[in-house]
C-alpha distance (Angstrom), angle and dihedral (degrees) to the residues before:
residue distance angle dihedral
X1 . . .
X2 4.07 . .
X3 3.26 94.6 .
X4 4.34 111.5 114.9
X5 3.52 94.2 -173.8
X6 3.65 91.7 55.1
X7 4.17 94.9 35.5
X8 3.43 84.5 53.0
X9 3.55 105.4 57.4
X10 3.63 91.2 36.1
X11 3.65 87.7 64.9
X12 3.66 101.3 42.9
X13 4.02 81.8 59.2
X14 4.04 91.2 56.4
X15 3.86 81.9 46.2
X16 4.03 91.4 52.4
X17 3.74 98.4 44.5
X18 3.90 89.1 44.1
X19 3.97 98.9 44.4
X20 3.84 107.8 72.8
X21 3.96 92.6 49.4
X22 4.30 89.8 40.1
X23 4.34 90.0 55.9
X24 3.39 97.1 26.8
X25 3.85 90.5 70.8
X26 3.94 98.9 51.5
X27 3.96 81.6 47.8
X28 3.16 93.0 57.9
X29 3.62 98.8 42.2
X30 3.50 103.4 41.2
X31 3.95 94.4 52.9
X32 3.60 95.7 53.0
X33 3.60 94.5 51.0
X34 3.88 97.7 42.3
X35 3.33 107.6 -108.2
X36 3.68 127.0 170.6
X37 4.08 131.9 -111.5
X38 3.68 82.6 -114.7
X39 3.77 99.3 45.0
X40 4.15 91.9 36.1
X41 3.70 88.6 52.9
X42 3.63 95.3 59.4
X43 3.63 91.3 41.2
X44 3.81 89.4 60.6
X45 3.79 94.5 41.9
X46 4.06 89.1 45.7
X47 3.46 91.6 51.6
X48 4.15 100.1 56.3
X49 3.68 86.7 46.8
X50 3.68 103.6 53.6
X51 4.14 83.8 38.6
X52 3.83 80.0 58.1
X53 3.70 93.3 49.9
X54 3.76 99.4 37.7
X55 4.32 85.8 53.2
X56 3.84 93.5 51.3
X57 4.59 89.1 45.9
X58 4.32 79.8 48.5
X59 4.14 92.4 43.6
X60 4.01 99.1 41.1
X61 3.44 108.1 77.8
X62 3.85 119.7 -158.6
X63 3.82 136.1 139.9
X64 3.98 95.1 -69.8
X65 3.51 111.3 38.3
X66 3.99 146.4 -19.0
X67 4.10 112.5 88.3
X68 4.01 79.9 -139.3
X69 3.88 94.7 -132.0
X70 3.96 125.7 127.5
X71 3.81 93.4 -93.7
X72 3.63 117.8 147.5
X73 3.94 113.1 -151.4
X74 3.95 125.8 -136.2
X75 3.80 144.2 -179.0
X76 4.19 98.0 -93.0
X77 4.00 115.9 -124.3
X78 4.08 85.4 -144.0
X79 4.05 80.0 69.7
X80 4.00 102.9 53.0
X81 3.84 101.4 67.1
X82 3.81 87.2 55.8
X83 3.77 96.7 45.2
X84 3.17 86.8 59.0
X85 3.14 105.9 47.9
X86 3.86 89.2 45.1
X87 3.57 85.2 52.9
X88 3.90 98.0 49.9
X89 3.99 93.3 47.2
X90 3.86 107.4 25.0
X91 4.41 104.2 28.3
X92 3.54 118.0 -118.5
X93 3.69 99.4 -83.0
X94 3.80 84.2 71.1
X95 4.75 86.8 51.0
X96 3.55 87.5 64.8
X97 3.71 103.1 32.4
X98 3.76 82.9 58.6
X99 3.79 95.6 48.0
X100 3.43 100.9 50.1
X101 3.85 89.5 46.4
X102 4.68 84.0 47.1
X103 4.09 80.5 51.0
X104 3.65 90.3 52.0
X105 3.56 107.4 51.1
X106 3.57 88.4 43.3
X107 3.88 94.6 60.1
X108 4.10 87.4 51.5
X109 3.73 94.9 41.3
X110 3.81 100.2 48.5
X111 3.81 93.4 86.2
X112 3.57 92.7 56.9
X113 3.75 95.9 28.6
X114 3.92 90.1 108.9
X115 3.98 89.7 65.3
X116 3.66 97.6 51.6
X117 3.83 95.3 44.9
X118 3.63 87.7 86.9
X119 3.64 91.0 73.6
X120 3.68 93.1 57.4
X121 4.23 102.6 50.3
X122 3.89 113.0 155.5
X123 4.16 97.1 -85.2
X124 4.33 79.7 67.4
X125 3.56 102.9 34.2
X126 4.02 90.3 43.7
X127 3.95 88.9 47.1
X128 3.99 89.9 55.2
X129 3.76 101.4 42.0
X130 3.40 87.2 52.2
X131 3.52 97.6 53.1
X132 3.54 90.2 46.0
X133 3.82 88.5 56.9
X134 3.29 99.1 44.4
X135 3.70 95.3 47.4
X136 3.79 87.1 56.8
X137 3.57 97.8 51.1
X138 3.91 94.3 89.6
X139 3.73 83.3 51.4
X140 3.69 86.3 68.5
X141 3.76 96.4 43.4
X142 3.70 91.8 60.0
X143 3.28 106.3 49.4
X144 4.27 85.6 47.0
X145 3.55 88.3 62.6
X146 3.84 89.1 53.5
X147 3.74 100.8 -85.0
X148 3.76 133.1 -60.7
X149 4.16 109.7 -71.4
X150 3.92 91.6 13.7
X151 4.32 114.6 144.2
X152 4.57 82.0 -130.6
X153 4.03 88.1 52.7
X154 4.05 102.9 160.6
X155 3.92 88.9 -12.9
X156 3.94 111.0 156.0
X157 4.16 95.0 -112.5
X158 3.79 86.5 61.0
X159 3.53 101.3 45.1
X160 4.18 84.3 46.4
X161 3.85 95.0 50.7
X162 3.92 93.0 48.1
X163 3.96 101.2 50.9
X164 3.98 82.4 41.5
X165 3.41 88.0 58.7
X166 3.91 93.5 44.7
X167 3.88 95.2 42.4
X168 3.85 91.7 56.0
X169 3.58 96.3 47.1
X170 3.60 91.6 45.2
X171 4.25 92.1 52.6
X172 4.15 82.8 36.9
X173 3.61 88.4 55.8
X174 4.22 93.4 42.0
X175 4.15 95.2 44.1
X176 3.51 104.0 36.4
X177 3.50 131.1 68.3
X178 4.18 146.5 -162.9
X179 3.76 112.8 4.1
X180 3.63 106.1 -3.8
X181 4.34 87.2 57.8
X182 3.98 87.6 55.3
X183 3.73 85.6 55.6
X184 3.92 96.1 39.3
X185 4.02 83.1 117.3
X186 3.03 99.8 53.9
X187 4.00 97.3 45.9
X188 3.65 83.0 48.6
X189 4.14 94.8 56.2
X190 3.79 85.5 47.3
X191 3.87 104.8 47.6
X192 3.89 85.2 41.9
X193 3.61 97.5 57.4
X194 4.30 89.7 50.4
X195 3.67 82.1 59.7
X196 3.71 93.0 45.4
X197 3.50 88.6 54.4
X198 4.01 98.9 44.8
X199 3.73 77.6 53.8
X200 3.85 100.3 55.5
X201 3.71 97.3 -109.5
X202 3.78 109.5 105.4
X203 3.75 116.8 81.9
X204 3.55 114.4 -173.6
X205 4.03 94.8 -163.9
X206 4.07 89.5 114.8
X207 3.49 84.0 64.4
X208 3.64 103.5 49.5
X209 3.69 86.0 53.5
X210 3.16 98.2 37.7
X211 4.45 105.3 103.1
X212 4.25 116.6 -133.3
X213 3.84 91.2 -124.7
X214 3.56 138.5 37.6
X215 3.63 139.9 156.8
X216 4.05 122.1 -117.2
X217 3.72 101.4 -116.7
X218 3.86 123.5 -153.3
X219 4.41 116.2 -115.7
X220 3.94 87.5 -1.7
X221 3.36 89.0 -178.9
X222 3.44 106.5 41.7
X223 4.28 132.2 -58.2
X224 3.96 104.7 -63.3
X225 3.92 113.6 -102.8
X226 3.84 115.8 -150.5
X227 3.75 123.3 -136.1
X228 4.11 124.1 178.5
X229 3.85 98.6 -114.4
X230 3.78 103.3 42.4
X231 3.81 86.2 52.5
X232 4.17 91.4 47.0
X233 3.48 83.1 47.0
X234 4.13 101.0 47.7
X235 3.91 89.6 38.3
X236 3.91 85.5 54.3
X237 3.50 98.1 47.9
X238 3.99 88.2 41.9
X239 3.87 87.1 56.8
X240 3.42 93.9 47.3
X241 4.02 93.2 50.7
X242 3.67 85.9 49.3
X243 4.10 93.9 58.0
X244 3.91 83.5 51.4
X245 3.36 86.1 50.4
X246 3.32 104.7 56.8
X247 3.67 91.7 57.8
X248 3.75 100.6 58.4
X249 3.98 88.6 47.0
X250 3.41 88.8 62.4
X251 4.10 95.6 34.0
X252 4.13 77.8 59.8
X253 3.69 93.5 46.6
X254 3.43 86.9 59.0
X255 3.98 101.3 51.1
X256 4.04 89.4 37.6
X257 3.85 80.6 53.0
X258 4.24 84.9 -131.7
X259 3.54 125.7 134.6
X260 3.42 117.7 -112.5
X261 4.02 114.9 -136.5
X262 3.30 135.6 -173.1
X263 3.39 99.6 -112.1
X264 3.56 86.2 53.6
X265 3.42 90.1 59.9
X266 3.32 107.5 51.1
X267 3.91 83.4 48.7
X268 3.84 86.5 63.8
X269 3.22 92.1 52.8
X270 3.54 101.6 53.5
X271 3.84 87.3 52.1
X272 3.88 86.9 58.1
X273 3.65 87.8 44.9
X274 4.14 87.1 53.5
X275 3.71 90.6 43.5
X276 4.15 91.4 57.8
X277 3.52 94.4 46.6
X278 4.01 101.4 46.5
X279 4.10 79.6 47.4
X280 3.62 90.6 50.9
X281 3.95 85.7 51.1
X282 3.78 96.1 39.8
X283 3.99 86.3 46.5
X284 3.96 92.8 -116.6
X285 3.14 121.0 105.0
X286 3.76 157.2 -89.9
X287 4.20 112.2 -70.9
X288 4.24 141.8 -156.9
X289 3.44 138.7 174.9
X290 3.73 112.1 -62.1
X291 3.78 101.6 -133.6
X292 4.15 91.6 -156.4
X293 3.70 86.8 75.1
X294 3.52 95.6 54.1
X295 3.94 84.3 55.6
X296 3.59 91.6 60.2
X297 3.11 98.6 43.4
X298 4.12 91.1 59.8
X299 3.99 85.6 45.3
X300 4.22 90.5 48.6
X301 3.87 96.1 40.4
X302 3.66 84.9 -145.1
X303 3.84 116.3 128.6
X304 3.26 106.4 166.7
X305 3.89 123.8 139.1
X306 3.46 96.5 -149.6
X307 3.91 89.3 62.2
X308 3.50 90.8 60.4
X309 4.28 91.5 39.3
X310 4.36 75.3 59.2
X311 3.98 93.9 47.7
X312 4.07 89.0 55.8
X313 3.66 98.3 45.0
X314 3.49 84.8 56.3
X315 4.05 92.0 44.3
X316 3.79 82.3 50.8
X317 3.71 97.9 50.9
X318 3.88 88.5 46.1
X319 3.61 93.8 57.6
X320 3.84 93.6 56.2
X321 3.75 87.2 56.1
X322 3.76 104.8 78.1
X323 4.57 93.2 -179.2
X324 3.63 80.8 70.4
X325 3.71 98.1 49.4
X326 3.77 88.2 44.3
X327 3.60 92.2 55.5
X328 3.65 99.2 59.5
X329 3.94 86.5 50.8
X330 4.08 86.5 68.1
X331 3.88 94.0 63.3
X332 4.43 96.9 113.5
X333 3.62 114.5 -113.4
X334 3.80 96.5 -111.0
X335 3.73 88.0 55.2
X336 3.94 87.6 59.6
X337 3.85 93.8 43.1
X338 3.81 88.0 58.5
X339 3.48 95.2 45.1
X340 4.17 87.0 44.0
X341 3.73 88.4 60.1
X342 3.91 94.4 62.7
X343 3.51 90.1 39.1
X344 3.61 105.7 47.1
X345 3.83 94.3 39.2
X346 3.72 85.9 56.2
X347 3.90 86.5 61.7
X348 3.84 84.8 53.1
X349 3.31 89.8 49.6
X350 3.80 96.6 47.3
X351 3.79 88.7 56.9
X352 3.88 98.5 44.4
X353 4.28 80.0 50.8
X354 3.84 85.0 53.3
X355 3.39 88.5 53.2
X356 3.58 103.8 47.6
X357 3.90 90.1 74.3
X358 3.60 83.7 53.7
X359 4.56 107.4 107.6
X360 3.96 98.4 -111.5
X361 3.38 94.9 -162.3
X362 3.17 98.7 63.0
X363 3.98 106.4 94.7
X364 3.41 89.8 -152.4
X365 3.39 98.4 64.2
X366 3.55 86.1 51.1
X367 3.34 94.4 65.5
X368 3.57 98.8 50.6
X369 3.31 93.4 57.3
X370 3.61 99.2 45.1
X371 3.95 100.6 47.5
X372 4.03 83.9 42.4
X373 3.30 101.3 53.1
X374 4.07 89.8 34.7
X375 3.83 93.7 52.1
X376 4.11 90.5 38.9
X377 3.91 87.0 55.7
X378 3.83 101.9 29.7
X379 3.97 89.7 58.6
X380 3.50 93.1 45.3
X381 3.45 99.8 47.1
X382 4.09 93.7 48.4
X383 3.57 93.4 22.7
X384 3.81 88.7 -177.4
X385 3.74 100.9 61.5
X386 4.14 96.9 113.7
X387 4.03 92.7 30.6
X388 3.85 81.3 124.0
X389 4.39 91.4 61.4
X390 3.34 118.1 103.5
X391 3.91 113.8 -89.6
X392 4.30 89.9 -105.9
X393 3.78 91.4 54.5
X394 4.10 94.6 41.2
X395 3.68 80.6 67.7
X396 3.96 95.7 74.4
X397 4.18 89.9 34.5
X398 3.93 116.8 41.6
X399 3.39 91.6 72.7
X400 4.27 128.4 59.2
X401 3.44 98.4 -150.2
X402 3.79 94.3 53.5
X403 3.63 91.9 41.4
X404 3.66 106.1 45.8
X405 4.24 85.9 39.6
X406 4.38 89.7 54.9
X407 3.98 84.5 35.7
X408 4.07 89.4 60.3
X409 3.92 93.3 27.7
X410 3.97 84.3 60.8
X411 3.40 103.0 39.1
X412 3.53 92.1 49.1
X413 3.69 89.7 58.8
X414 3.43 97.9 38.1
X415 4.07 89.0 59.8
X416 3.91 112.4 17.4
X417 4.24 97.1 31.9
X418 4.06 94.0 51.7
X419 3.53 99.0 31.3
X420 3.51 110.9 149.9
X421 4.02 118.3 -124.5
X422 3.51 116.3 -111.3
X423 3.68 123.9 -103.2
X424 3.92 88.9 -124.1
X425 3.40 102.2 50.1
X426 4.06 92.6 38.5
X427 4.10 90.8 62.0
X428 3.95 94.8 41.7
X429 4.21 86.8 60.4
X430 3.93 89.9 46.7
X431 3.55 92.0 46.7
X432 3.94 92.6 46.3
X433 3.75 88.0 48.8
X434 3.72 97.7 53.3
């Protein structure tokens, strides 16, 4: 494909269906922990640049890293509940400390990543996504009601603007079709915030401010600090991501018609592992495949890598352009929390759809997933329910993520690892060995 025209647009699609979810999460993030216009502006310019970065180390494919399909990388949504709440408890030193250290172990586990993904089959992975979604859920309720601490808290024009915004994504989403559904979000975000501002509630001050050029700067807010729990939690969440992963390599393998080894695995996940720590660095954060490209890539037909190499330039270019980051900070809160409901219930869903290929009648499965998502939940709902532990065993319990994800990670072995072979099945191999 020589065409620049044609390259061009392509890419500015991959940009479009990858935008609303790549700001949406330093939104997100940056309000709940208090961040300023200055500081959330960077955040959101920081974070397309590195998701620029991390999709060219994931594209270019050399002896160390990159799986060298047309994958476009992204900020995860399993990872912003536990920012947060590393944020909230720990300070933000402690978010990228942990990252960097997620990023890490995921570069020196990828080779033997395909051993340990045994431990994390679809009855533990579903249990933890859905924690994670849950847990965020509140997130989303907050910021509909015009954000936590706001003067308009619950006020009627807030609670109007978000289910607008919801509503016409939803009938978006259910009369449109192809390219313009993948970027129902993101048409959402923008048609919200022209209401928003009809309303009186955008204030485009940020952007005035806000300079046309800036230069990403390493630990912008201070050099990382790293505690034992955020990193648990980050290396969790980064194993997790990498289980998710794994399926869309292949899923790309198959439309690319390319055979996915495992060497080119582990490759890919090295290049995730890269991606997390240069966020970590950058003060971004840790990034995955972003499975709505791979949509539009089936609905385009076009597979080329260099079409994705265009999309991250442009990511790239965006990031050094802080107006534009600033101008995504002016959507209104409520706006945010109506998009957050889609979104977030999507991550819900995503874990109840992990689940579904879990056996159900299996009891013990069951269990996993109830005392998982229980003790995920439970802990995060009365997050001061084992204050009285000692510090050392705190680690695995003051936070719901960490505890529901060891709850289902033990159960699991507990029950599926040291299952004991059935009598049945243990005489037919005797009897077809004699």
């Amino acid at each position: 494909m020589n065409n620049p025209f044609k390259m061009t647009s392509l890419g500015i699609q991959h940009v479009l269906a990858m935008y609303a979810g790549a700001v949406i999460v330093p939104l997100i993030i940056g309000g709940a922990l208090g961040l300023t216009g200055e500081q959330l502006t960077y955040l959101v310019s920081i974070d397309i640049l590195t998701s620029g970065i991390a999709t060219i180390l994931q594209v270019w494919r050399n002896k160390y890293f990159g799986i060298g399909l047309p994958i476009v990388l992204g900020c995860t949504f399993t990872a912003v509940a536990p920012i947060i709440a590393i944020g909230n408890s720990y300070g933000i030193s402690a978010i990228y400390g942990a990252i960097i250290v997620s990023g890490v172990f995921v570069v020196v586990i990828g080779k033997y990543f395909g051993k340990l993904v045994r431990f994390f089959p679809p009855v533990v992975t579903g249990s933890v996504v859905t924690i994670i979604g849950i847990t965020l859920i509140p997130v989303a309720m907050n910021n509909m009601a015009g954000g936590e601490g706001s003067a308009d808290f619950g006020s009627l024009s807030n609670i109007a603007l978000a289910f607008g915004t919801l509503v016409f994504i939803i009938l978006l989403f259910k009369f449109s079709k192809g390219f313009v559904r993948s970027i129902s979000i993101l048409i959402g975000l923008i048609a919200g915030t022209i209401a928003g501002f009809m309303m009186g509630k955008v204030d485009f001050s940020a952007v005035g401010e806000a300079s046309w050029f800036h230069m990403a700067k390493p630990f912008y807010f201070g050099m990382p600090t790293f505690e034992i729990t955020p990193i648990i939690t980050m290396i969790l969440v980064a194993m997790v991501s990498l289980v998710e992963s794994t399926g869309v390599y292949f899923a790309l393998g198959d439309i690319c018609e390319k055979k996915v080894e495992e060497k080119d695995l582990v490759k890919g996940y090295r290049a995730e592992g890269l991606a997390s720590i240069i966020g970590g660095i950058f003060n971004s954060f840790p990034y995955t495949t972003y499975s709505q490209n791979v949509g539009l890539i089936q609905i385009s037909g076009v597979r080329s890598n260099n079409v994705i190499y265009t999309a991250a330039v442009m990511l790239i270019l965006l990031g050094f352009i802080p107006k534009i980051g600033a101008l995504t900070t002016v959507i209104p809160n409520s706006v945010l929390g109506g998009a957050m409901v889609a979104m977030f219930g999507m991550v819900v869903a995503s874990g109840i759809k992990m689940l579904s290929k879990v056996e159900f009648a299996s009891q013990e499965n069951l269990l996993i997933i109830a005392c998982s998502v229980g003790m995920g939940l439970g802990v995060s709902v009365v997050p001061g329910l084992f204050s009285e532990l000692p510090e050392n065993l705190r680690i695995l319990t003051e936070n719901g993520i960490v505890a529901g994800s060891i709850t289902a990670i033990f159960l699991n072995i507990l029950f599926n690892e040291f299952k004991p072979k059935q009598k049945g099945t243990q005489i037919l191999k005797e009897s077809k060995a004699s």
